[in-house]
TIRO-2110 file (N, C-alpha, C; in Angstrom, 1 decimal):
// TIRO-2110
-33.3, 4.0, -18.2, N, 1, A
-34.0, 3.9, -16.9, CA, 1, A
-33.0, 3.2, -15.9, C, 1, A
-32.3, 4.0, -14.6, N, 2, A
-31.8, 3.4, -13.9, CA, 2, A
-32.5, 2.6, -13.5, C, 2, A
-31.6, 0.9, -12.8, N, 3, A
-31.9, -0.2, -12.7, CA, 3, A
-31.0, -0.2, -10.8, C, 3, A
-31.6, -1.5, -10.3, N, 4, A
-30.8, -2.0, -9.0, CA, 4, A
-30.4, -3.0, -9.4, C, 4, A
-28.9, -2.9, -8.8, N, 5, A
-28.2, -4.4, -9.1, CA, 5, A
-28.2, -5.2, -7.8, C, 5, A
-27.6, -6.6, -7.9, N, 6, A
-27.9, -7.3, -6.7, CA, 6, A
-25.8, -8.0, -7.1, C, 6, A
-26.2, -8.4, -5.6, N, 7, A
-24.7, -9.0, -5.4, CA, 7, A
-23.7, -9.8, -6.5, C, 7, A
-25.0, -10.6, -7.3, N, 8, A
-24.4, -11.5, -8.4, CA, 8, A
-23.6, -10.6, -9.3, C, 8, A
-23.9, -9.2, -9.5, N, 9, A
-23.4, -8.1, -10.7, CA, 9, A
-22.2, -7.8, -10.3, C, 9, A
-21.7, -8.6, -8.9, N, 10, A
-19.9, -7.9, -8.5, CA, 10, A
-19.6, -9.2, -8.4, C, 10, A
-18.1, -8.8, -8.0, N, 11, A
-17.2, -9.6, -7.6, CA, 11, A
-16.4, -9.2, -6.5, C, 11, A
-15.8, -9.6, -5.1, N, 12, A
-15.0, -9.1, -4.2, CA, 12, A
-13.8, -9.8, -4.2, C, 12, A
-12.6, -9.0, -4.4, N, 13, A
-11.7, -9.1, -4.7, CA, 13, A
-10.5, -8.4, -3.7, C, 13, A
-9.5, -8.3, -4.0, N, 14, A
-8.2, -7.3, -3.0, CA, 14, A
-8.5, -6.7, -3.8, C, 14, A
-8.0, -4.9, -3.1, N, 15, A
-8.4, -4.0, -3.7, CA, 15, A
-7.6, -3.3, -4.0, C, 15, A
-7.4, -2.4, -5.3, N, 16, A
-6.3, -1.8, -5.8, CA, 16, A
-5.3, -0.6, -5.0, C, 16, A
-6.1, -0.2, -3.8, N, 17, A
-5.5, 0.4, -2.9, CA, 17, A
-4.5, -0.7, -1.7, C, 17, A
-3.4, -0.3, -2.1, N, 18, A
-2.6, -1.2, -1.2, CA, 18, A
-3.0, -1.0, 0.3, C, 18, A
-2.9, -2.2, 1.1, N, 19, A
-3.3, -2.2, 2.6, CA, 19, A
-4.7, -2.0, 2.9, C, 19, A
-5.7, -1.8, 2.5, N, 20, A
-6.6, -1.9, 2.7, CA, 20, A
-7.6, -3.2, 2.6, C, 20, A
-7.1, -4.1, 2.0, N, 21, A
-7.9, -5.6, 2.1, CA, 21, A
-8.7, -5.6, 0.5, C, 21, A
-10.3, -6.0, 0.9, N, 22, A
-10.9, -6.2, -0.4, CA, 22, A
-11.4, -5.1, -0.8, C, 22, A
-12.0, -5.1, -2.2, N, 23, A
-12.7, -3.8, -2.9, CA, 23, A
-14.2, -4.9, -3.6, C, 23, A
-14.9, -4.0, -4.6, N, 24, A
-16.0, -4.7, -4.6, CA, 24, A
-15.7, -4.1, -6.2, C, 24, A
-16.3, -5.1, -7.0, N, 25, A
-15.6, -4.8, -8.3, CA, 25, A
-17.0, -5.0, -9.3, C, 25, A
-17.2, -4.3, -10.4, N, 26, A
-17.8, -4.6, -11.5, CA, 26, A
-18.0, -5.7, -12.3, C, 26, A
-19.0, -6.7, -12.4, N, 27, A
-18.7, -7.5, -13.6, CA, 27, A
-18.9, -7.6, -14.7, C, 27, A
-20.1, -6.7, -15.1, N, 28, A
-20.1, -5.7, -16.3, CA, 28, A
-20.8, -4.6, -15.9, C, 28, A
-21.1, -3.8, -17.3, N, 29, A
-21.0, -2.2, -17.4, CA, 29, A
-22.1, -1.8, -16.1, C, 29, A
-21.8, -0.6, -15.9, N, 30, A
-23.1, -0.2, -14.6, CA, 30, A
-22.9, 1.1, -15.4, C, 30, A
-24.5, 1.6, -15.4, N, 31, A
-24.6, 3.3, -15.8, CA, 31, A
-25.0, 4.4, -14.6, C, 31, A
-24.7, 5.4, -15.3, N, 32, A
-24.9, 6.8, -13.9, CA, 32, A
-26.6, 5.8, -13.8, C, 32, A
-26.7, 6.7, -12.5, N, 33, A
-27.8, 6.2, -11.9, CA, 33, A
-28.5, 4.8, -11.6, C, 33, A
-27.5, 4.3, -11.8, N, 34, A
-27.4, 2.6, -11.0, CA, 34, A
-28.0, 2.1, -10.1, C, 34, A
-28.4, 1.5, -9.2, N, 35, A
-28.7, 1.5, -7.6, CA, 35, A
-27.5, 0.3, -7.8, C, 35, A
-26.0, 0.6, -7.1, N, 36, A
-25.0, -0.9, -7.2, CA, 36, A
-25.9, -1.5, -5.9, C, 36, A
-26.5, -1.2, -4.7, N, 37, A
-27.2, -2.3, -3.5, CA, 37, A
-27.6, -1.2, -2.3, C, 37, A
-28.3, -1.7, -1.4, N, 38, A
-28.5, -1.2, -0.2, CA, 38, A
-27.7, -1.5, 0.8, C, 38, A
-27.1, -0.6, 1.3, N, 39, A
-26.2, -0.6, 2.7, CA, 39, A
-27.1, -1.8, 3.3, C, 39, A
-26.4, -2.6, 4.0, N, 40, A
-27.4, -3.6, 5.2, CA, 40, A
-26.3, -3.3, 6.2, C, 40, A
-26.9, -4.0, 7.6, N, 41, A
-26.7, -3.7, 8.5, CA, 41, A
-27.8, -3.9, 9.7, C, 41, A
-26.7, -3.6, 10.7, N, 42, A
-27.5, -3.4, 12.4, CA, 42, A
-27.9, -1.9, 12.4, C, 42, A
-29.3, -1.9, 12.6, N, 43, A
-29.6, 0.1, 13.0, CA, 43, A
-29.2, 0.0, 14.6, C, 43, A
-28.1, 1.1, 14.6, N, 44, A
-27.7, 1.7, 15.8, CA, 44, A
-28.5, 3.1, 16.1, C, 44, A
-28.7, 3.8, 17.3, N, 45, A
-29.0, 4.6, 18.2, CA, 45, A
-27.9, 5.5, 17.8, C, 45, A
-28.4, 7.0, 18.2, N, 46, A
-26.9, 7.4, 18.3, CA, 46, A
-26.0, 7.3, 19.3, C, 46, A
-26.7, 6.5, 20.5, N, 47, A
-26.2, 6.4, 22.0, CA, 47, A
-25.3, 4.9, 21.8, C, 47, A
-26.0, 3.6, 20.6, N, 48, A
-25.5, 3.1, 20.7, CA, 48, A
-24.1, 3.0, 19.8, C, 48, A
-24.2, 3.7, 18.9, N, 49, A
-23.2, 4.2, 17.7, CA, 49, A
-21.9, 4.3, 18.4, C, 49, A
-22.3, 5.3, 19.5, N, 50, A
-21.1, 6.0, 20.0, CA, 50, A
-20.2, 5.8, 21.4, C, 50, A
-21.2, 3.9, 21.7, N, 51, A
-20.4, 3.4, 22.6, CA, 51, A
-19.4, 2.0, 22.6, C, 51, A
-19.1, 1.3, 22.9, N, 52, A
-18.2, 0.1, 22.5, CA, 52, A
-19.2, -0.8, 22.2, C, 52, A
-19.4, -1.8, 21.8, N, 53, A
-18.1, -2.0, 20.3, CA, 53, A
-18.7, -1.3, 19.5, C, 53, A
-19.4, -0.5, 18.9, N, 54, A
-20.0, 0.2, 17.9, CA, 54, A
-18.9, 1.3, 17.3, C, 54, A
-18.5, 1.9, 18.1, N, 55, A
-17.4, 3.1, 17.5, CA, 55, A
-16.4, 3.2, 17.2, C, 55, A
-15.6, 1.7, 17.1, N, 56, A
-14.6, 1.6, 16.2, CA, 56, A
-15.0, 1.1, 14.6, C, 56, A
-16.2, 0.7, 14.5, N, 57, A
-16.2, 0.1, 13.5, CA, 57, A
-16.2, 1.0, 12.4, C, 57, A
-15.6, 0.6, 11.5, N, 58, A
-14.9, 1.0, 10.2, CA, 58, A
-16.4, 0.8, 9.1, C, 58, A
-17.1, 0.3, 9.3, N, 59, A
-18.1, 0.3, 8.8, CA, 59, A
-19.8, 0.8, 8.8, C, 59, A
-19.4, 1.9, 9.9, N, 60, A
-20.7, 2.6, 10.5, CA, 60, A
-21.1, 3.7, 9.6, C, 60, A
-22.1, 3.8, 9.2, N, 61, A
-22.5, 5.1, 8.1, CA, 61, A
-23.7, 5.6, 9.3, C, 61, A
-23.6, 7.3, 8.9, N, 62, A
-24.7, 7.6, 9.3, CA, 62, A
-25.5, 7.7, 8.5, C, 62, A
-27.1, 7.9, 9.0, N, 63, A
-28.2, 8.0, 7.9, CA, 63, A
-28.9, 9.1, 8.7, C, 63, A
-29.4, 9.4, 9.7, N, 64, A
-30.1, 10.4, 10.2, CA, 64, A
-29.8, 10.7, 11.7, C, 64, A
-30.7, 11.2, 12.4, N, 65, A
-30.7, 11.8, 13.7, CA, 65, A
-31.2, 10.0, 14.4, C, 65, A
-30.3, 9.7, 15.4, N, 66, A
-30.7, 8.7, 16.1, CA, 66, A
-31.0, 6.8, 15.0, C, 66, A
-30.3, 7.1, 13.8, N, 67, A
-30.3, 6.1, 13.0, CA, 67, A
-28.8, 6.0, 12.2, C, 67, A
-27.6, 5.0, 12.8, N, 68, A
-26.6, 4.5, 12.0, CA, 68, A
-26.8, 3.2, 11.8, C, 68, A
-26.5, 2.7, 10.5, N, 69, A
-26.3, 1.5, 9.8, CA, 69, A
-24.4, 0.9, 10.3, C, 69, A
-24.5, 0.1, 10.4, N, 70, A
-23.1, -0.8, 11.1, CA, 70, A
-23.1, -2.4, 10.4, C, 70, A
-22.3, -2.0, 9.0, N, 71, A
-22.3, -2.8, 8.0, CA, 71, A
-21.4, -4.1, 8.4, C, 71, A
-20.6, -3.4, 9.4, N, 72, A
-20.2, -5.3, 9.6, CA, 72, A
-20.6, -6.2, 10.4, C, 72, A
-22.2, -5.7, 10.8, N, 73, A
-23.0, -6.8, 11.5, CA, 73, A
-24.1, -6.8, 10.7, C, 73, A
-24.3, -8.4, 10.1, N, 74, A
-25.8, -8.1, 9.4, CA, 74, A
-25.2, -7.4, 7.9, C, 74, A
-23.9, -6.8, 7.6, N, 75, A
-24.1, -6.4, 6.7, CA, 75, A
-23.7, -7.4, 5.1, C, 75, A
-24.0, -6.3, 4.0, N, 76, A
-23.8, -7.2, 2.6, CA, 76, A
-22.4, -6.7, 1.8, C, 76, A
-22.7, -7.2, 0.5, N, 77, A
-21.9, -6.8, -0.6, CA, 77, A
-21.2, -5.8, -0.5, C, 77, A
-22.1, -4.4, -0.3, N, 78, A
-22.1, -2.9, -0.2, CA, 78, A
-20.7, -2.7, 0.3, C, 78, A
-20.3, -2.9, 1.7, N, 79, A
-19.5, -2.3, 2.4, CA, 79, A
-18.4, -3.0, 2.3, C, 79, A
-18.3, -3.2, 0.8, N, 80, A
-16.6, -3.6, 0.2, CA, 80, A
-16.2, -2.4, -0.6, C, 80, A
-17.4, -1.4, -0.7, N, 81, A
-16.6, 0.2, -2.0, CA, 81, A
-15.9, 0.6, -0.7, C, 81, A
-15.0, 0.9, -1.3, N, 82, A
-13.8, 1.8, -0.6, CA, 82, A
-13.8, 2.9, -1.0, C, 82, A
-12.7, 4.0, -0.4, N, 83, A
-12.9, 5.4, -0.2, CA, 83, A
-12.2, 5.5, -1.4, C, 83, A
-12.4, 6.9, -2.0, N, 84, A
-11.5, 7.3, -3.5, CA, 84, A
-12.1, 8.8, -2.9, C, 84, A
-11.0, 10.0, -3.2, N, 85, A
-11.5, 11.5, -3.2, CA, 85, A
-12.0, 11.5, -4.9, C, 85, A
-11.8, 10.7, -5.9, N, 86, A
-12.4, 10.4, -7.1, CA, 86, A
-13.2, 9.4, -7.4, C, 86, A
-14.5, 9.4, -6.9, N, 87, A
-15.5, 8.6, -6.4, CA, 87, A
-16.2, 8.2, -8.0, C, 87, A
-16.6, 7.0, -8.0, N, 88, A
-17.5, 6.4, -9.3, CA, 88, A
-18.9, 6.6, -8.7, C, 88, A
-19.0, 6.5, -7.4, N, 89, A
-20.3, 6.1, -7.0, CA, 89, A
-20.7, 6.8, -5.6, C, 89, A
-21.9, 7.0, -5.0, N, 90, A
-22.0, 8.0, -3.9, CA, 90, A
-23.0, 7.6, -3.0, C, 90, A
-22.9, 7.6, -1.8, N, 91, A
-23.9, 7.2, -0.8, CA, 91, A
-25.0, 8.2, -0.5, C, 91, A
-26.6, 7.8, -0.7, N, 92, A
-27.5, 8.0, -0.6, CA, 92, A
-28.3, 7.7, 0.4, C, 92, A
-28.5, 8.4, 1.6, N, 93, A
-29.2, 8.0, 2.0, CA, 93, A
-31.0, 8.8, 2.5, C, 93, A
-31.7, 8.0, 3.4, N, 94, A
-33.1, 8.4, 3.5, CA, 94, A
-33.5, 8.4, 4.8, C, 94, A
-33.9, 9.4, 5.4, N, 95, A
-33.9, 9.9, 7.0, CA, 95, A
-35.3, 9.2, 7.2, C, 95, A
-36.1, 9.6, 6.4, N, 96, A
-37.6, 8.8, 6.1, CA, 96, A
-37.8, 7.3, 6.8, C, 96, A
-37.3, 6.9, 5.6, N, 97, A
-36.9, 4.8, 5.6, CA, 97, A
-35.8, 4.7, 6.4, C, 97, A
-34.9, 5.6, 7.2, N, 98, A
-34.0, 5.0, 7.7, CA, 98, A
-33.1, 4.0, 6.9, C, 98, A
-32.4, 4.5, 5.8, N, 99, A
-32.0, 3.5, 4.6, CA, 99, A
-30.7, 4.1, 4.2, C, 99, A
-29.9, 3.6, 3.4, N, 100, A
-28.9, 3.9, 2.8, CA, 100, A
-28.6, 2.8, 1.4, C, 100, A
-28.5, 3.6, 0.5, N, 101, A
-28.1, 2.9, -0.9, CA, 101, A
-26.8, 3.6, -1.5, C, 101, A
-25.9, 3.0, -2.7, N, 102, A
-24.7, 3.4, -3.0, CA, 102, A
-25.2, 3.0, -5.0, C, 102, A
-25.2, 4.6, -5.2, N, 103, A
-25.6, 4.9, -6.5, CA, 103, A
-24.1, 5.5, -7.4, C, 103, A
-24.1, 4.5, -8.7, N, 104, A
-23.3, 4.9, -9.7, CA, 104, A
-23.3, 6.4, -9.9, C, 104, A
-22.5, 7.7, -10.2, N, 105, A
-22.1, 9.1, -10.1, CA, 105, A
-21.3, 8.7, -11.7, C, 105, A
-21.4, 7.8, -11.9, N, 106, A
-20.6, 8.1, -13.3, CA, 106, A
-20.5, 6.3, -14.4, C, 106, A
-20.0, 6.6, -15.7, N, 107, A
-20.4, 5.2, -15.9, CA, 107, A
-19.5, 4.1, -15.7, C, 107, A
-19.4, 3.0, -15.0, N, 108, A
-18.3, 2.1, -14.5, CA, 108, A
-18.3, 0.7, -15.8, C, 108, A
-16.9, 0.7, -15.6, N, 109, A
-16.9, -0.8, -16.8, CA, 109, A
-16.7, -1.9, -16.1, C, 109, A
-16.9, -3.1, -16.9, N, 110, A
-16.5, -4.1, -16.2, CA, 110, A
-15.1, -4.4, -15.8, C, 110, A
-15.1, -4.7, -14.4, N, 111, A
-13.8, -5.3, -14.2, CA, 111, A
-13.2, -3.9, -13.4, C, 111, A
-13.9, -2.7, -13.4, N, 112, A
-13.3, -1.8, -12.6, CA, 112, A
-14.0, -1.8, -11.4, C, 112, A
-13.3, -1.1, -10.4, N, 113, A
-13.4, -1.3, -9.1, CA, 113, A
-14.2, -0.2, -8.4, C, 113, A
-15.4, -0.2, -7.6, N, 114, A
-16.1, 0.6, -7.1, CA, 114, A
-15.8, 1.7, -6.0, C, 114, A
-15.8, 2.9, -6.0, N, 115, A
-15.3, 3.9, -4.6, CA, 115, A
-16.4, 4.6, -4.4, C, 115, A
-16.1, 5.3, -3.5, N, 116, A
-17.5, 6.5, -2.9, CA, 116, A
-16.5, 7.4, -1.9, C, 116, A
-16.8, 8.6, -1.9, N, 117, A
-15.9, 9.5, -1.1, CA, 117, A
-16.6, 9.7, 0.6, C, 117, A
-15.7, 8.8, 1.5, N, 118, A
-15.9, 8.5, 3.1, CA, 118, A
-16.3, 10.0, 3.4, C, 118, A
-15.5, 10.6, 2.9, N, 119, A
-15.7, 12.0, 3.5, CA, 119, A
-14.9, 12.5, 4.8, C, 119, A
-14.2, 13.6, 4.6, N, 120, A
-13.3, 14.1, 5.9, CA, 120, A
-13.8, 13.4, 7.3, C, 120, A
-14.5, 13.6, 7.6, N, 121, A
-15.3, 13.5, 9.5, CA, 121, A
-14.6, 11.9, 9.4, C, 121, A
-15.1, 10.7, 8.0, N, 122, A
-14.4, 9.5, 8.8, CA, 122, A
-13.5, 9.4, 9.5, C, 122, A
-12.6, 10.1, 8.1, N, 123, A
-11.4, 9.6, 8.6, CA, 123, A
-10.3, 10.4, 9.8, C, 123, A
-11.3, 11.6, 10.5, N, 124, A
-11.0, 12.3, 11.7, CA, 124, A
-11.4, 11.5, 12.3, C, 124, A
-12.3, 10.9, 12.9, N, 125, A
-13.2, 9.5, 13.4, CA, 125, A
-12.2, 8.6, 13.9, C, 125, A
-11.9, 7.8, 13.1, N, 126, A
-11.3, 6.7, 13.1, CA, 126, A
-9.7, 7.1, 13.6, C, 126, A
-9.3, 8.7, 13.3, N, 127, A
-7.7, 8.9, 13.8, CA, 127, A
-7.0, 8.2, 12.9, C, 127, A
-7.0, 7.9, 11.4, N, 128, A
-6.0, 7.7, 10.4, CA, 128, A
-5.8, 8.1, 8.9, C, 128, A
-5.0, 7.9, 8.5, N, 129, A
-4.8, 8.9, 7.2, CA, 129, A
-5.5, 8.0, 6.3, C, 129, A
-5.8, 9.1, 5.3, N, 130, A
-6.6, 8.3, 4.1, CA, 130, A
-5.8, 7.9, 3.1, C, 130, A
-6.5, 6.6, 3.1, N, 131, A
-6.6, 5.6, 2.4, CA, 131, A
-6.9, 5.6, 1.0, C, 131, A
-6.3, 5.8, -0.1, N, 132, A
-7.7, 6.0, -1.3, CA, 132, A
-6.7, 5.6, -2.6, C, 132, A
-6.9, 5.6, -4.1, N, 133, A
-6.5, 6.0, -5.2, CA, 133, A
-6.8, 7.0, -5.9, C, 133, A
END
């Protein structure tokens, strides 16, 4: 039975991709279908998403029509997984609840490091090359 983990189950650490700062890391085993946490955040507009200071941030996920989550206000744990095109884990979210969670895709060990695939559009977005292992 997948379980939800809470913040105490990681560690934040520098992250194995050079230049990119921290990563959010395993402290023991996590199985497919994990819940690793819920995105937190400010819910933005899409009017406010896409005006200053909101649209540079490196930490804005979309979830639906007129609902983005902006993890580095208000936000948690979550928005230390970094990008990988060979992702352990994948962002879920719910147009419904207006929500976002980041679910294990495969089984992680302790001590390894968490990714999820940003997806092309970010990193057209933002105007820089990707980042990843």
């Amino acid at each position: 039975m997948p379980k939800e983990l809470k913040e105490t189950d990681f560690s934040i650490r520098n992250s194995s991709i050079p230049g990119v700062g921290l990563g959010l890391y395993a402290i023991s085993a996590i199985k497919v279908g994990d819940t690793i946490g819920k995105y937190k955040g400010m819910h933005l507009t899409d009017e406010q998403a896409n005006g200053e200071p909101y649209v540079h941030s490196r930490y804005l996920v979309w979830v639906c029509k007129d609902c983005y989550i902006d993890g580095s206000r208000g936000g948690n744990y979550t928005r230390f997984v970094n990008h990988s095109k060979t992702p352990n884990c994948e962002l879920v979210t719910s147009s419904r609840w207006k929500s976002a969670r980041i679910r294990a895709i495969k089984d992680i060990q302790a001590g390894e490091e968490l990714f999820f695939d940003y997806g092309d559009e970010y990193w057209e977005i933002i105007g820089e090359k990707v980042l990843s292992v």
